[in-house]
C-alpha positions as CSV (number, residue, x, y, z in Angstrom):
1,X,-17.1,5.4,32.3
2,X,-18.7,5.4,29.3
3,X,-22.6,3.8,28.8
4,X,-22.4,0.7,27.3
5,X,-23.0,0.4,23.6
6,X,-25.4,-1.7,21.7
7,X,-24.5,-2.7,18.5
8,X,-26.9,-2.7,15.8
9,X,-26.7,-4.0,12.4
10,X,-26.8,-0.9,11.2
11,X,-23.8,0.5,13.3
12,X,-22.0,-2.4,12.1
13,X,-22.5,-1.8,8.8
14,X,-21.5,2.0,8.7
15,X,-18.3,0.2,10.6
16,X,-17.6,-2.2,8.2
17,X,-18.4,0.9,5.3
18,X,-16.2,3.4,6.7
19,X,-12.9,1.0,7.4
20,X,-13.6,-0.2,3.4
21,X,-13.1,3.3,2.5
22,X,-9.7,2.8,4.5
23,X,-10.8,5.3,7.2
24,X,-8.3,4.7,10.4
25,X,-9.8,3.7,13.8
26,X,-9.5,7.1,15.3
27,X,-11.4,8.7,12.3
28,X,-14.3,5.9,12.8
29,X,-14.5,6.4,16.6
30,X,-14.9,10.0,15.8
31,X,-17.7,9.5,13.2
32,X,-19.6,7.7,15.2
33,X,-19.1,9.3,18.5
34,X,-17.6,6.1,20.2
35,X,-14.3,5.3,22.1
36,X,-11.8,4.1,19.5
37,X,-10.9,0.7,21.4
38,X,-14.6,-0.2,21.0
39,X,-14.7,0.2,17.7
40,X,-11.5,-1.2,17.1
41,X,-12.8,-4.3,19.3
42,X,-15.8,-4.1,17.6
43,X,-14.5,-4.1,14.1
44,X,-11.8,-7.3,15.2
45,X,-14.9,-8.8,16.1
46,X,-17.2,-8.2,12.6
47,X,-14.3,-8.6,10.7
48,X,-14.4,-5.1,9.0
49,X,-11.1,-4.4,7.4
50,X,-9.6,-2.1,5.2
51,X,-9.1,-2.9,1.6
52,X,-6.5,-3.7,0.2
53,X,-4.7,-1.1,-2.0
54,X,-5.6,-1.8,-5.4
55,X,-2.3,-2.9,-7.4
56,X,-0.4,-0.5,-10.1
57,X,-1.2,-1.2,-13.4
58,X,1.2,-3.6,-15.1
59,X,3.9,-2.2,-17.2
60,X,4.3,-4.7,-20.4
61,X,7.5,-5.1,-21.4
62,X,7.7,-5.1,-25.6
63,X,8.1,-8.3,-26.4
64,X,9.8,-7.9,-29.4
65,X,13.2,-6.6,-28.4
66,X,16.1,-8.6,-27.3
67,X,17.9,-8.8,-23.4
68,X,20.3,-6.2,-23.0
69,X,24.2,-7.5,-22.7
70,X,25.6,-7.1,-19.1
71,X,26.8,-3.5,-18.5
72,X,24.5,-2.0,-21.2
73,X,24.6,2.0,-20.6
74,X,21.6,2.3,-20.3
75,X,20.6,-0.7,-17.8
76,X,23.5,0.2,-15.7
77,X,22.6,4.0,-15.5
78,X,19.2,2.7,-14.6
79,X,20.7,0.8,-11.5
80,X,23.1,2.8,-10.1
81,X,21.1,5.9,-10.4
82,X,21.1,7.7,-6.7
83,X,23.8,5.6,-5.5
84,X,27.8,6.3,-5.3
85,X,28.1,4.3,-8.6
86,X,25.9,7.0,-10.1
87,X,28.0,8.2,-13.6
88,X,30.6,5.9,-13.6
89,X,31.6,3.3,-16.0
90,X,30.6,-0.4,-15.7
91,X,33.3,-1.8,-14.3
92,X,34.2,-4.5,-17.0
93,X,34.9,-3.4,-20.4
94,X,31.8,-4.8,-22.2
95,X,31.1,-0.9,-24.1
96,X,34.2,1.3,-24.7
């Protein structure tokens, strides 16, 4: 059995530092030379969790064009791309 560990502020803090870098639990425990379940238990405890993934930047739609009609080539290519429907023809006669 392992000895038991006391926890520091500053182990704490190179906890809470390497889980905001979004380093797993098993790459932690290695880092610091410590069982992963106590710093896993440790962590739960301190509240050190991984950040959240930053979110894609926003694609802005131009403004200035109009909605595309049901069954537009273009739209529909777009949907049915990688599926069975993938080159055929809407299926209502909108654009001959």
């Amino acid at each position: 059995m392992r000895a038991h560990v006391k926890w520091t502020p500053e182990l704490d803090e190179q906890l809470r530092s390497l889980r905001r870098e979004g380093v797993t639990w098993d790459g932690i425990a290695g880092a610091m030379s410590l069982g992963r379940n106590t710093v896993l238990e440790r962590g739960r405890k301190i509240g050190a969790r991984r950040l959240p993934p930053a979110p894609p930047p926003a694609a802005e739609e131009p403004r200035d064009r109009p909605a595309r009609q049901a069954g537009h080539p273009t739209t529909w290519a777009m949907i049915t791309a990688g599926t069975l429907l993938e080159g055929e023809p809407y299926p209502y006669p909108v654009f001959l």
